[in-house]
Structures are given as C-alpha cells and as structure tokens.
N, C-alpha and C positions, 0 to 999 in steps of 0.2 A: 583347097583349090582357089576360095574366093580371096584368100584371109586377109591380102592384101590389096585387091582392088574395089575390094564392097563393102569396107569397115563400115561406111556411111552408111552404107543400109541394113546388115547384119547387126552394128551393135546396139543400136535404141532397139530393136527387139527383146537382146539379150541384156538390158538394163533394164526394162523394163520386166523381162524376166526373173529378174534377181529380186523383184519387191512385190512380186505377184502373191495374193492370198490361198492359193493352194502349194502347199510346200511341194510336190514334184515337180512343177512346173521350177520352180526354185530350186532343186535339186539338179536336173537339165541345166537350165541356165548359168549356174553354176560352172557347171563339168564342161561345155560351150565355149563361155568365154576364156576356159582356163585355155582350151586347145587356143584359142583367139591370140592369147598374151601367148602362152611358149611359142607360137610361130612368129608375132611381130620380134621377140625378144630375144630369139635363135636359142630357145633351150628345150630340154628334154623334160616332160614333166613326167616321164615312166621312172624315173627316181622315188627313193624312198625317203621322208620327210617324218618319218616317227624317231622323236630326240626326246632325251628327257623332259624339255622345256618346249610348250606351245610358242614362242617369242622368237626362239630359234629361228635366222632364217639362212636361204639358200641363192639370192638372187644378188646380184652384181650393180655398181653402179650403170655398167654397161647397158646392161637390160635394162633398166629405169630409164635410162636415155632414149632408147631406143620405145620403149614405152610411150614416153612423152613426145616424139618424135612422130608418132604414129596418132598416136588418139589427139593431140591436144594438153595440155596440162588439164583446162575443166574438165573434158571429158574422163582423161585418167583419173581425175580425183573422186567423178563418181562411180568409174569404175571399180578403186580400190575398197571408197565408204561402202558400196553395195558388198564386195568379197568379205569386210570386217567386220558390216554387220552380221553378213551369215553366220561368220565365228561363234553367234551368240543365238542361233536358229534352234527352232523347241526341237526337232529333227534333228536326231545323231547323223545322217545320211549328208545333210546338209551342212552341218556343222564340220565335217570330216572332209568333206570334198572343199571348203571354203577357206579352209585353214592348210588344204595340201597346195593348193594355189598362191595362197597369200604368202605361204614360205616361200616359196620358189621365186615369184614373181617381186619378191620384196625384201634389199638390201637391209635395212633398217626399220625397224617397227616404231620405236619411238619417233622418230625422226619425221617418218611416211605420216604419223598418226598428226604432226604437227603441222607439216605441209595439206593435208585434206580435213581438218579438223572444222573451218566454214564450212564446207560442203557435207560435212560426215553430220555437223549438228543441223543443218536445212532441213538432210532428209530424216535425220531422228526425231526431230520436233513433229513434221507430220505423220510418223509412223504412230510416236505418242498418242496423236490427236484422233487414230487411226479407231474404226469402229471395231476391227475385224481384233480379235483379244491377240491371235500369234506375232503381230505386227507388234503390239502394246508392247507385250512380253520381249519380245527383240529389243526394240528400243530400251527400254526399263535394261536390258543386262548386258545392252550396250554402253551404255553410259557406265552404270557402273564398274563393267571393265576397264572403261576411260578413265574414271579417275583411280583407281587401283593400279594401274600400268602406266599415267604419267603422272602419279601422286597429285598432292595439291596444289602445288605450282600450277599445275594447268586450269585453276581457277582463274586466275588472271585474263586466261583466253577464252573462257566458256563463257563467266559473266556476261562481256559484252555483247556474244553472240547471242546470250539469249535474251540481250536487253533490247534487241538489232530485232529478234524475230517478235519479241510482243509488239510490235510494233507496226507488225506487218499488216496487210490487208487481208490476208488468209485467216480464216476464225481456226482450224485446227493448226495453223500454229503457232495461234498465242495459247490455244490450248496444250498445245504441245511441250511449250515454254513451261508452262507449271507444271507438268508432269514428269519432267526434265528437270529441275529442281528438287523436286520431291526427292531423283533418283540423288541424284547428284547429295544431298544433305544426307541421307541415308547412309551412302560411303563416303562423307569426311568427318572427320572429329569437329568437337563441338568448339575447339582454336581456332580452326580456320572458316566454320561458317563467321563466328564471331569477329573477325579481320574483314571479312568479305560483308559483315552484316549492312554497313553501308550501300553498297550494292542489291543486297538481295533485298532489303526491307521494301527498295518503292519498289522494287520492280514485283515483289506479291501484293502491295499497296495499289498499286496500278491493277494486275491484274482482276484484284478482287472486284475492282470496278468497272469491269470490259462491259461493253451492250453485249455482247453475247454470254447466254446462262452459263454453256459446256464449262467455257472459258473460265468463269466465276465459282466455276462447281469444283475445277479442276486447281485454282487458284485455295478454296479454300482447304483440299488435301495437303496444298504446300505449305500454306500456315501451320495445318496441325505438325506435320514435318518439323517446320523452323520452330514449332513454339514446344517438339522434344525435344529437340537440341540446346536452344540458346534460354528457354524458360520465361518466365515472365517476359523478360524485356521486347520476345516479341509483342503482347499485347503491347506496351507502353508505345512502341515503336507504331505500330500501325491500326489498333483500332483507334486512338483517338480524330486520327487523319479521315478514317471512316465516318465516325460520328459528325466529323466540321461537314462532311458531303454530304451529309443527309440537308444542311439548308441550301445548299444548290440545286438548283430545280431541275437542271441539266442532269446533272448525276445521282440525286437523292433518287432517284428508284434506284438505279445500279449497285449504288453503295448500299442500300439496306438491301438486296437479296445475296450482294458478297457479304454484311453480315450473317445474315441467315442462312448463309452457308459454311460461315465457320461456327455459328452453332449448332448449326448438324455435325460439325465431326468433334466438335470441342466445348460442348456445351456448358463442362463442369467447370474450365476452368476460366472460360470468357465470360459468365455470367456474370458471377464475381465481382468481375471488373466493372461487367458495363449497370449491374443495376443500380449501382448509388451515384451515376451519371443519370440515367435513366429517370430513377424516381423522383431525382433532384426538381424542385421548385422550377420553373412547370415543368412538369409531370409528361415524358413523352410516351403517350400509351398509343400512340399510333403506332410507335417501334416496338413498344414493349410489346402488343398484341402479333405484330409480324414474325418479332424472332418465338415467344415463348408455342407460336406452331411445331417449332424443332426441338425445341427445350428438353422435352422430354420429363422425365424425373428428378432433372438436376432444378427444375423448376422451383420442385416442393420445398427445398431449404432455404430462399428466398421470398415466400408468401409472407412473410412475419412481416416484410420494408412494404413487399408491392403491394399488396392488397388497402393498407392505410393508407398507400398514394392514389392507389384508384378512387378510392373513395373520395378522397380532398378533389381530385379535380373535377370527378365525376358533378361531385354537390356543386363546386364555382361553376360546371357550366349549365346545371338545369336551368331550365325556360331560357335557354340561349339558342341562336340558331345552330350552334355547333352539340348542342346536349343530342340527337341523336347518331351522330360521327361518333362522339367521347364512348356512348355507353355502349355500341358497336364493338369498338376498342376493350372496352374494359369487359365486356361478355367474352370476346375470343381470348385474353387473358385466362380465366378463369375456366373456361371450359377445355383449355387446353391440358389442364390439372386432371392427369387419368388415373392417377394411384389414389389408396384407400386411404393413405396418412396426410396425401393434398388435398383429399377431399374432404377430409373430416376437419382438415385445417381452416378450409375456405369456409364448411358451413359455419363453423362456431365463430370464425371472426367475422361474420359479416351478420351473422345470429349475435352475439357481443352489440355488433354495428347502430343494429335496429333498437337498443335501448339505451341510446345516446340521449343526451336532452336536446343534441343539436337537431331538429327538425330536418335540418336540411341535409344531416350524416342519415339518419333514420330514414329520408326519404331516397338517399343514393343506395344505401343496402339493399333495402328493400326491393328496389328495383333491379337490382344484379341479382338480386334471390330470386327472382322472379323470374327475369331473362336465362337464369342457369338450370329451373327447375322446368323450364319449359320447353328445352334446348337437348340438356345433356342424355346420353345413353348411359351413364352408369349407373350402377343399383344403390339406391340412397336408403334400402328398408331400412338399416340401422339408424339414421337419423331420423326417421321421422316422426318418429313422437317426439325429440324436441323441438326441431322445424313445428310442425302446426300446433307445441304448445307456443311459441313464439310469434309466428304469424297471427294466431287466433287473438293475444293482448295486444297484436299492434291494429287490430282493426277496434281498438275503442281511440284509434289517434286522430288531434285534433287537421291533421292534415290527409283535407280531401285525397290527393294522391298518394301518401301514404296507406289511405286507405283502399283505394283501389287497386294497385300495387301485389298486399297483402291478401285481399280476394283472392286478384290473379292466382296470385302463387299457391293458397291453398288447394284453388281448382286444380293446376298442374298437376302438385304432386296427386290429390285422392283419386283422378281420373285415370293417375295410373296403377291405381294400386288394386291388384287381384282381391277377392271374398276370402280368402283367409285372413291376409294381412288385414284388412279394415276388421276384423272382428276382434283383433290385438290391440285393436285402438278404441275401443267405445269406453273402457276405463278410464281409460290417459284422459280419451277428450271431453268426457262427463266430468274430470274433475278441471280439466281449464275452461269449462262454461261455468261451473260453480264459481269457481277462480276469476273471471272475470266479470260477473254476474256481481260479485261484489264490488268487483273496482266501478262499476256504474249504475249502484244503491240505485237502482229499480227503473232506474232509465232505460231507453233502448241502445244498443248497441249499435253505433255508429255504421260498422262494418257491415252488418246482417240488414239496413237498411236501403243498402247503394241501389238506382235503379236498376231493374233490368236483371238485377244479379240476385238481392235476396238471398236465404240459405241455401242456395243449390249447390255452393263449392263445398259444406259439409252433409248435406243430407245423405248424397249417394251411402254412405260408411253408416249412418245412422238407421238407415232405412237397412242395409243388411242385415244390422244388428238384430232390428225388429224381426223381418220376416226369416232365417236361418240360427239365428246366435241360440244357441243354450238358452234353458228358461232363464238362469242368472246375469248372459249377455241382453235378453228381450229386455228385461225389468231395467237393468243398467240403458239400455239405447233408447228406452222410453221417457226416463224421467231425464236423460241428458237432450232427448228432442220437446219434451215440456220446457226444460232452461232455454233452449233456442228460442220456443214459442214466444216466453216470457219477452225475449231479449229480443225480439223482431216487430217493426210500428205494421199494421193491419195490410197497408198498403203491398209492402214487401213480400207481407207472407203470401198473400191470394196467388201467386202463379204457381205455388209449391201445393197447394189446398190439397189437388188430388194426391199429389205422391207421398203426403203424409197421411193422408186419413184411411187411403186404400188400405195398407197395409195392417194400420189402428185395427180396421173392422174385422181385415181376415183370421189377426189373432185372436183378436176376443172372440169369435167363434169358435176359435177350439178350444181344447180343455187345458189349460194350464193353471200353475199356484195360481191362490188366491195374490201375493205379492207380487205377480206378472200384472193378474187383471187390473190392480190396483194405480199400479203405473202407469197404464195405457187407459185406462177412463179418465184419471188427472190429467195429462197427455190432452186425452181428448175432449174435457173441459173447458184447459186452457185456450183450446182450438176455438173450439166452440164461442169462446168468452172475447175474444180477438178478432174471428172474423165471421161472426154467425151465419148472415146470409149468404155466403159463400159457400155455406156447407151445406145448403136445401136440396141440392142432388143426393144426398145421400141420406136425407131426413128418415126416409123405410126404413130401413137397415139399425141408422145409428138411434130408434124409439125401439124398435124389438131387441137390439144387444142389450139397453138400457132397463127396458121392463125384466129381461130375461136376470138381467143382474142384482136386480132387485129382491129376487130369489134365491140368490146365492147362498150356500151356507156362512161363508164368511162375512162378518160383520162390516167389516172394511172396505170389503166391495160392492156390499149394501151403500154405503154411506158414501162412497164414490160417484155410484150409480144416481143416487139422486140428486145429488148436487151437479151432475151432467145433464139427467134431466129437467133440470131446474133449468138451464142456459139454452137445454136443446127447445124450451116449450116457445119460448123466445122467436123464433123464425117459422113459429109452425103457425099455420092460416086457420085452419079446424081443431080445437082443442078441444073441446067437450069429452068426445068419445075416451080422448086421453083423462081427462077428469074422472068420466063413469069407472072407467076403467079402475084406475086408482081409486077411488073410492069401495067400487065392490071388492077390488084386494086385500082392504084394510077392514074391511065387515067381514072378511071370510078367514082370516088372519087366523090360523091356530097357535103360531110361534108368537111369544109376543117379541122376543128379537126382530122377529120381519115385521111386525106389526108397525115398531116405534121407528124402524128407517123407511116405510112406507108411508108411515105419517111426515118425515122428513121430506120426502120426498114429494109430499102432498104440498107442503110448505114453499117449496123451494120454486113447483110449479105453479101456484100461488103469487107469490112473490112475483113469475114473469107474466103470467098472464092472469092472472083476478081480473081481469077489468073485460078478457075475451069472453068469458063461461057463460053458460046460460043462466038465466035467472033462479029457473028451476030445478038445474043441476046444483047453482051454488044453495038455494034452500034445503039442497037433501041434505049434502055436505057440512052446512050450518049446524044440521040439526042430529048427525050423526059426530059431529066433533062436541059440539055444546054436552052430548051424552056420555063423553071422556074424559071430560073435566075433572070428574069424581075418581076417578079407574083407580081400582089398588095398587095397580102397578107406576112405580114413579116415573120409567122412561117412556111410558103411553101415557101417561097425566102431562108430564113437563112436555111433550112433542106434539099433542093434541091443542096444550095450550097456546103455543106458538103459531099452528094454524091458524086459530080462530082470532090471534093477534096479527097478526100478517092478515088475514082478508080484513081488518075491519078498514083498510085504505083501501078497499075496492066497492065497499056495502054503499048503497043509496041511506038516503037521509034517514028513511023510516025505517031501515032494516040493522042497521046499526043503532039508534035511538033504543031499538025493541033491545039488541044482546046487552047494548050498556047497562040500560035501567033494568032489565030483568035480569039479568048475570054478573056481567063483571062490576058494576058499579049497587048490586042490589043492595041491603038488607043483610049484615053476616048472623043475626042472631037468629040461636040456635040450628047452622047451616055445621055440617061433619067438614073438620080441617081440614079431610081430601077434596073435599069441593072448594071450602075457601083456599088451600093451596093452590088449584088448578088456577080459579079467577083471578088471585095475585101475579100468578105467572101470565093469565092473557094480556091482565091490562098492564102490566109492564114493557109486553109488546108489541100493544096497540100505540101504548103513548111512544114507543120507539119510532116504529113505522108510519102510524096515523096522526101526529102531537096535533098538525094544524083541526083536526077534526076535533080530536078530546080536548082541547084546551079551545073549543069556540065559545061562548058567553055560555049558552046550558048546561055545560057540562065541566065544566073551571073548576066552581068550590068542592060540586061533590068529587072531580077529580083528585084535587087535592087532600081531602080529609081522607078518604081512599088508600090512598097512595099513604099517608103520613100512620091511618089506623094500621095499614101494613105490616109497615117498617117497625111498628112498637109491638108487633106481634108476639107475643110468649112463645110460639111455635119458630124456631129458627130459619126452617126453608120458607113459612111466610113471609117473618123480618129481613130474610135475603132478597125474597123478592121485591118488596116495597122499597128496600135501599135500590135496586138498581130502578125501580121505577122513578123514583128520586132522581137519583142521577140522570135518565132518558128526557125529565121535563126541568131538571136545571139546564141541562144541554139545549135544549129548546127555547126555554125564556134566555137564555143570552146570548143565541143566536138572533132573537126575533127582535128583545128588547134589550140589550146588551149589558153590562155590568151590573149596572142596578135596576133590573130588571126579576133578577131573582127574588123570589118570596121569599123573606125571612124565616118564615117558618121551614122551609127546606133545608137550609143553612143552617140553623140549630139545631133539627134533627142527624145532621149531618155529623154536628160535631159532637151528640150525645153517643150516636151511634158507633163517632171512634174511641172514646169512653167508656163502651160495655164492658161487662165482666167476658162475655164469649169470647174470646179470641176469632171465632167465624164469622161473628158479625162485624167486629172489627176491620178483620182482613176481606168483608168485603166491600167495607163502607172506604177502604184505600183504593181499592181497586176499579172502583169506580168512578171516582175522582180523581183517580190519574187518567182512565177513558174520557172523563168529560175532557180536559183541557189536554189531552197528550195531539189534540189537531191544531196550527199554530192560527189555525183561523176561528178558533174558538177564542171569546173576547175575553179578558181578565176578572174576577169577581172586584167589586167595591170595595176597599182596604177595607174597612167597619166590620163587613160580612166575612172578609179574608183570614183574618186576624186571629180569631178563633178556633176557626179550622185549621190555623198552620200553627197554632199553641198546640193544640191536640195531637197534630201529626207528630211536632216535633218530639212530647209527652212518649210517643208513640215509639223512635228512635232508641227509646231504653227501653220498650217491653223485653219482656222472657221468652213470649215466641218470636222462636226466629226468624219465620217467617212473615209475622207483621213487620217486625223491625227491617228487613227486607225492605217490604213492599212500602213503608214508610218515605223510604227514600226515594226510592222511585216516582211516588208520587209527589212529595214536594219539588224533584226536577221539574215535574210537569206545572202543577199550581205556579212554581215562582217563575216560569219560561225561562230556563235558566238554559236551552238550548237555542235561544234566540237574542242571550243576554243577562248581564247581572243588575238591569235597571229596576226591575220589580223588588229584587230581592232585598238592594239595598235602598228603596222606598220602606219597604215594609220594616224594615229596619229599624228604621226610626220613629217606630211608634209601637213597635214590643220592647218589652219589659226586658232589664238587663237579662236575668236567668234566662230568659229564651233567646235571647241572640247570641250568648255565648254559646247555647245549644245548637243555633243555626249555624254558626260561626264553624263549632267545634265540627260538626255534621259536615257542611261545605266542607271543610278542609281535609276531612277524613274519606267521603263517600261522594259527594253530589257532585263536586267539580269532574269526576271519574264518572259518572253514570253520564252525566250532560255530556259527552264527548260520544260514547255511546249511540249507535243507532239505534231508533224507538224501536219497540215491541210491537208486534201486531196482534198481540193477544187479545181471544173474542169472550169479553164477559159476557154476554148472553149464555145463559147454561140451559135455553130451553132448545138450544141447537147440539145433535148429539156427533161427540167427535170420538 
C-alpha cells in the first residue's frame, strides 16, 4: 500500500534490518525489502529462481532503472550490498531468501557487483570489525565470494578501498581493513598478492602501527596471512620499517606492540629474523623483553645469541642510572623461558656465566640468577644441586656484590624447597663446603660473613638434616654445619647460635651411633670455640650432655666430649663443682678406657680454666694425678702426665717449686721407669705450656740436664719424651732469644738423636723439628748450629725406613723455609760440603720443591694427648 509513497521511512528500517545481529530479524528484512523492490520494479517475485547456477539472474535492465529511480543509486547500492551479503548468512533461511531476491531484482551479477563494490567493501569492513562472530563470519565469506566471482582483476579495485578505509576515523574499520585482507589473500594465489605486494605491504605496515590495539591485533593476523603466501619477503618488507619506528617516540609504543602481535601469531618465523637485529651491539632488551612475553617456545632455540647479549649489556650498564631498567629487561627475557630445555638452557649458561674471570660477567649472571630464582614458578628441583654447588664457590668472590647476589639467590631457591628435597641435598652440600673450605685454606668465607645475612640462606637444609635425616643424613648435616662453622667470623655466626645449637642438644639426647654423637659434639665444639659466650644460655644442658658423654661406651665420643668440655669450661663462672666432679669420676673409674678420656678431659678443663679452681680443689687434684705418674697402665700414665703439665702454668710459686723439685725435676736414681716415664712425659708439657716459668733462673740448668738425661734414655718412650722436651724449649729459646739463642747443647743432641740405631727415635727427633719451625714465625737456627742437623737430615733422606726418609723431607722444608723461599737454602749452601749439597740439590729436585708447594700439616706431636 505504502511501497511507493513511504520508501523514506520504511526502508532505513529495513536496511538496517538486513545487518541486525539476530538473524530473523534478518530473515524478515530480507523477505520485506524483496516485496519493496518487486513493487518499485513492476515484477513478480512468486516465480521460481532455482537454476543450476547461484549467478543466474532474472531481473531486466528495466527494473534496475526503475530501482535506481526509486531509491537513489547510494541508497540502491546499500540496498543490494545488504541482499549480497545475506548470500553469505550462517542461516540457510536467509541465505535462500537473499539470493531469491537478488536474482530477480538483479540483471547482472558481475556487473551490479562492480557498480556497489565501494559501498559493499564500507559496510564489510565494519561487519569484520564487528564483535558479534555471525557478522565476522558474513563478511569473511563475503569477500571471499568477491574475489572467486570477479577473480583477481578486482584486486585493483579492492586495494584502494581498503587503503581509503584505514584511514578512516572509525577504529573497526581499520580494523576491518586487516581482516579483509586476511580474507582476500586467503582466496588469491600467491601471483597475484605478489603483483599487488606493493600495495598491501604498507598498508599491513601501517596497520600494524594503528593507536588502536583491536586494530594492530587484527593487522598482525594479516601478516601471518601475507607472510603464508608470499614467504620471507614479507618479513624483509615490513618488519624492518617496524624496527626504524620503534625510535620514534611518537609511534615506538605502537610499533613494538604491532610487533608483538605478530609474534603471537608468528613467532617461529619472525624471531629468526629479528634476534640478530635485536642482540646486535646495543643490545635492545627492552624490545627483546616485550616481544619474548609472546615468544612462547620458539624462544628456546635462540637463548644460545640472547642470553650472551643480555649479559654484555647487562655488565656495561651496572652502577649506571639505567642498570635497573636494563636488568628489569633482561629478568622478563628469561623468565619468559617456560619449557624444561629453556630452562635448563638458561641455568647452565648463566651457571657457565658466573665463572667468568670477568668480574663484571660474573657479577651480571649472578644477578639474573638471582632475579629468576626469586621470580619464576617453575620447578627447578633438578637443577639444584648444581645451582647451590655454583652459588655456594661464588660466595668466596672477591666482589662485594657478587657476593651478595649469590646469598640472595641461595636463600631463594632453599626457602623453597620442601624437607624431603633438602635432605637430597646435605651430600652434594657437605661436599661443596669441603670444596670450598679448601679454596679459602682456613680463612673465612667471604659469603657466610655478609651482615645481617650470615649462614641463614643454608642452615634451614642443614638444620633438617640434623633433626629428621637418617642417622647417616644427621652425621653427614653435622660435620657439613662444623665446615660452615669453621667457614664463618664469630660476628656472623651469633644470630644463627640458637638455631644451631637447639637442635645439637635435642639429638645428643637421644640414642644414636656413636658416629652421629661424634659429629655433633665436634659441631658443637667448633660452636663452642667460635663464639663461646654466646652459648651461656644453654651452659645446663650443653655440661650434662658433655659429662653424660663422657660415659659413653665409645671411645670416640669420650674424646669428643672432652675436648667440648674443655672450650665449654671457658664461659662457665663456677667451676669448681665441675672440677670435683671430674675428679671423683676419675678415682671411681673401673674402665680404664673411661679413666684415660676423663683424665683428658680433666686436661682440657685445666687448660681453660686452671687459674679459676679452688686452691684446695686443685691440691686434691695435684695430689691424686702426681699418684698416676707410676700407673701400669700407659694411656692413664701418658694422660695423667699431661695434667699435671698443663696445670703447672696455673700453680703459685711455692706449689709448683714443690712438684718440680720433688717430681718432675727430682732425683731418677733408683726411681721404677713407670715413674721416671710419667715425669718425662710431665715435664715435657710443662716446658710446652709453662717454658716462661721452667726456664726462670732456678730452674734453667736443672731444666736442661733433665730434659737432655731424657732424651739419652736406654728406655725409648723416655728418649721420646726428652726429644720432644727438647724441641718445646728450642721453640722457646728462639722465640724469646732468637737464632742464637739456642743451647748448644740441645742442637747436638739433636743431631745424635737423628743418628740413632732406633728408627723411633730417629723419626721422632724429625718430627719434632719440623714442629719447632713448621710456624713461619719461628725465627731460623744460627748457620754453625744449622749445619749439622741439615747433614743428618739430609744422611737421613737415604735411610731404609720409609718412614724416616719421609719425614726427612718434610722436615728440611720446614728447617730451610723453603715455603717462604729459597734464600736459606741456598745460604746454607755454601758452607756444606759438596756430598751434601748434591744431596740437597738432588732431594730439592726430587721431593722438597713438591712438599713446599704443599699445604702444612697440622699434625699434633704431643702423644700425651689421646686421639
């Protein structure tokens, strides 16, 4: 009725009906307009329109006339693009009814398609850009009808228009534009993008670079698109236009997130391209950290370039105001790395990194180690015992922040590691503390001293060990937190006191191997000997484990136990009762095993405190040890005599004067050789411990004839003992009065004594004299005095036992300082006899230049101390 006077107001209805997002409404509309057209058109559209061919049409130039006559040409052209799109509607219903119309109503298909082809690509571009998917989907299978139905030729026409619509002010349809390309490259052979590539490169070159993301996201689909088709050439074509944009300030953001959007769809093969741009001299990790977010996997086959460049720029820009931007950068790099073969990639080269000589490579690894173990969610168990064997030697580096660094990062990883994993690890890390214990000959460990920090980034793992680990995990976590102890200055260790010693105490309370106990009282000696009064909270506890240990059946832990109690008496205020104590242990004694480590024991607390006891606690003790001097037994004679030489540097004038002159220095004749045995052994360490007292003017000569009737003794463990007595007050005179300071007479029993027929007295008159000067602050003997004894020694180098000739050499390192130099040696040189300096000569060249390289021995000649 209206069809002709209310087109104006009926058809923007029904145009707008044709693009609506509920397809019936579009199916209506549809069927609508068609009545619309066969009335302006004069035809009948109750005709049938099924031919073999969808193209087939039915409609007259007449009607087209008469079409355009009525609507408008604009208007008819959206009339028709809306009916052509439906052609391609996810809806059979719609699709049927759109194409029963378009025949009818339309002369020419190709033709019609070429006349509304602006207007047809306007509204496809925003259907593209369309949220709604049915819209997408139309467009997308509209297009590609369009170029299957005007083949390629109609590239020529399409180009422009979508060069026309990026350009627009509307964001979906520039977004529409890429999507629209995509379609379009999809349905033409790889000829004709390549003819057209001119065209289409800036215009996805442009897009990629739109302010708006849709737009850029959509842009970077079309690349993956162009870059199936036409293959590399698109990289060459359009990322390097990309990269120049990234120094434009204006578009470097734009430009790097249209990168990083064609490395989300194309990451394998743009990478390629861009990382040896990328890693090139300087180093852009700002880009490299943006894109490798999308990277994905394709990441992994390039860590071998980037990781070596992170590094390089990393180092140039530490203590720069840009070092923390750079390392930002080079963190999200690396943690972007989610697979097991990138990650195992990245620890080892950057594990590799940290034992550079370059301090300042060593110190950029380290700190990505660090930043990535403190960062990442992935599960690193399998590396980590190389990780903290690696971290743990870089904390003896001579760079503060290297060291710090390397803290960090061991705190990271052991904080996160669950009580089974840490108990996997008290092997590995007991032997990289032995391990690095060596590389810093008895120093402290750099690392284990930083403030504030101290061993707390490895205790946690140590401390499991102790209180859960198997007995064989205890023993192993004990002696690798002794190496700690060892390796840490006093300062350090005191915030850790309780969380070591806690545990110490709980296990020695219960019953475990003697080889557990043994561990954890060394352990807790060490403790003890490092930061004493630090540990007077726990003084109860740690004097009853100690006495209880004393008791032990094992020897071993006898012998542990008092050399703890030795360091424990040290910090204790009231000692006496501990004295009585120990002493009524040692008179009640059935075993004499327990007897001779409780006399050690007696020794050891002696040693720290003689000078606190009571006067008349020490007279009982005097006079209860002076009564074991004789003992048939040799390890209560030799252990008895070491007390009573160890207190005589605590005895007053008169109380000491009394044991000298009535004991140690009495009278031997007619006295039984277990007694003069015993006296030999005291006063050899009296004059060890007490020299300045036995060597005052009273006691000088008869010291020495003493000491020298000793040494000549028929009796062997006599003549032992008097040579080391020998040796305690050579060591003494050339400390006090230096080279020529020594008695002669000591010096030439010296050199009789490595002269003997015994081989034992021999080997211990070498042993001794490598003790006296094996400390480089022991002063050199007198050439005159020297002379003799390094004839002997060298005599000595050809004996039979193998063991003198051993110790031979050992000792002439020490006598010639041959670890501080060869200026002694070749002094003395020149004033022995050819046959002996060929001997020296021949000796040096064979054995001593090899010992002197050699870290010293710490071996204890003292044998009245029981090991």
């Amino acid at each position: 009725m209206y069809a002709e006077d209310a087109i104006a107001l009926l058809l923007p209805e029904l145009e707008q009906g044709l693009f609506d997002d509920l397809w019936r409404i579009r199916f209506s509309s549809v069927q609508l307009l068609g009545d619309l057209l066969f009335h302006i058109s004069g035809v009948t559209g109750k005709m049938t329109t099924e031919t073999a061919s969808e193209d087939d049409n039915f409609g007259t130039a007449q009607s087209n006339k008469a079409i355009i006559g009525a609507l408008g040409p604009e208007r008819r052209n959206r009339v028709l693009s809306g009916l052509y799109m439906g052609r391609s509607d996810t809806q059979l219903v719609v699709r049927q009814a759109s194409l029963h119309v378009w025949k009818i109503v339309v002369s020419n298909t190709p033709r019609t398609l070429r006349e509304i082809l602006p207007t047809l690509f306007s509204l496809l571009l925003g259907f593209l850009a369309s949220t709604c998917p049915d819209k997408r989907t139309i467009a997308a299978r509209t297009l590609g009808d369009l170029v299957r139905k005007l083949g390629e030729k109609i590239l020529p026409e399409i180009i422009p228009i979508l060069e026309e619509g990026l350009r627009s002010d509307k964001s979906d349809e520039r977004q529409g534009v890429c999507i629209g390309l995509s379609e379009i490259m999809k349905s033409t052979s790889k000829d004709a993008v390549l003819v057209f590539s001119e065209s289409l490169v800036p215009t996805v070159r442009k897009a990629l670079c739109d302010p708006l993301e849709e737009v850029r996201e959509a842009a970077a689909q079309t690349f993956e698109q162009l870059h199936a088709t036409i293959g590399h050439q698109a990289l060459d074509d359009i990322l390097p236009a990309l990269l120049k944009q990234l120094d434009d300030e204006e578009t470097a953001e734009f430009a790097l997130d249209g990168l990083r959007q064609v490395m989300a769809v194309k990451s394998r093969s743009v990478l390629p391209y861009l990382v040896p741009k990328l890693t090139a001299p300087p180093v852009n990790t700002r880009v490299l950290a943006f894109l490798s977010a999308v990277a994905g996997d394709a990441l992994t086959r390039h860590l071998g370039v980037i990781l070596p460049a992170l590094l390089s720029s990393l180092k140039d820009k530490l203590g720069t105001d840009e070092a923390p931007q750079e390392l930002s950068s080079c963190q999200t790099v690396i943690l972007s790395v989610e697979d097991e073969v990138g990650q195992r990639i990245v620890i080892d080269d950057l594990l590799e990194a940290t034992r550079s000589p370059d301090p300042g490579l060593r110190q950029a690894a380290v700190t990505l180690l660090n930043g990535y173990f403190a960062r990442t969610r992935l599960d690193h168990s399998a590396h980590t015992r190389n990780l903290l064997s690696g971290l743990i030697h870089l904390l003896n580096d001579t760079n503060p922040e290297v060291l710090s660094q390397s803290w960090d990062a061991i705190n990271a990883i052991t904080k996160k590691l669950d009580a089974c994993t840490q108990l996997t690890l008290i092997d590995d890390l007991h032997r990289d503390i032995r391990s690095v214990s060596a590389e810093v000959k008895g120093e402290h460990l750099p690392g284990f001293c930083l403030p504030k920090k101290g061993v707390t980034c490895i205790l946690p793992v140590l401390r499991e060990g102790v209180l859960n680990g198997s007995p064989e995990m205890k023993e192993e976590a004990a002696r690798a937190l002794g190496g700690v102890i060892k390796l840490t200055s006093p300062e350090a260790l005191r915030p850790s006191v309780v969380n070591i010693t806690g545990p110490l105490i709980r296990i020695l309370g219960d019953r475990f191997a003697a080889s557990v106990k043994t561990a954890l009282l060394e352990t807790l000696t060490l403790l003890l000997g490092k930061v004493g009064i630090a540990l007077k909270p726990f003084l109860p506890q740690l004097q009853t484990i100690f006495l209880k240990a004393l008791q032990d059946s094992s020897r071993a832990v006898r012998l542990r136990a008092a050399e703890a109690l030795g360091k424990l008496v040290s910090i204790h205020s009231k000692v006496d009762p501990l004295f009585t104590e120990q002493l009524n242990a040692i008179r009640n004694a059935e075993d004499s095993g327990v007897r001779e480590t409780m006399l050690q024991a007696l020794r050891f607390v002696i040693r720290g405190a003689g000078s606190k006891v009571d006067p008349a606690i020490r007279k009982s003790i005097i006079s209860t040890l002076l009564g074991m001097l004789g003992h048939d037994e040799d390890a209560t004679r030799m252990s008895s005599a070491g007390c009573v030489g160890e207190l005589c540097a605590f005895l007053p004038e008169e109380e000491l004067k009394s044991i000298l002159l009535q004991h140690v220095l009495a009278d031997i004749s007619g006295v039984d050789w277990m007694v003069r045995h015993g006296r030999s052994l005291a006063l050899a360490i009296a004059v060890k411990s007490a020299p300045e007292q036995l060597c005052a003017e009273e006691y000088k000569n008869t010291l020495l004839d003493m000491v020298l009737v000793n040494a000549t003794a028929d009796r062997i463990p006599i003549a032992c003992s008097g040579i080391r007595a020998m040796g305690f007050l050579m060591r003494h005179q050339l400390r006090t009065d230096g080279g020529e300071g020594v008695s002669p007479r000591i010096t030439t029993q010296f050199t009789k004594s490595l002269q003997n027929q015994s081989s034992d007295i021999r080997l211990v008159a070498e042993r001794v004299l490598w003790w006296v000067w094996k400390e480089a602050e022991t002063p050199p003997l007198a050439s005159g005095q020297l002379k003799p004894l390094l004839k002997a020694l060298l005599d000595n180098t050809k004996d039979k036992n193998t063991t003198v000739r051993a110790q031979s050499e050992h000792t002439l390192v020490s006598l010639l300082r041959l670890r501080q130099g060869e200026e002694l040696m070749q002094s003395m040189s020149a004033i022995l006899d050819s046959a002996s300096n060929d001997l020296l000569s021949d000796c040096h060249r064979r054995s001593l230049k090899k010992i002197s390289v050699q870290p010293e021995s710490n071996e204890e000649i003292d044998d009245t101390i029981l090991t």
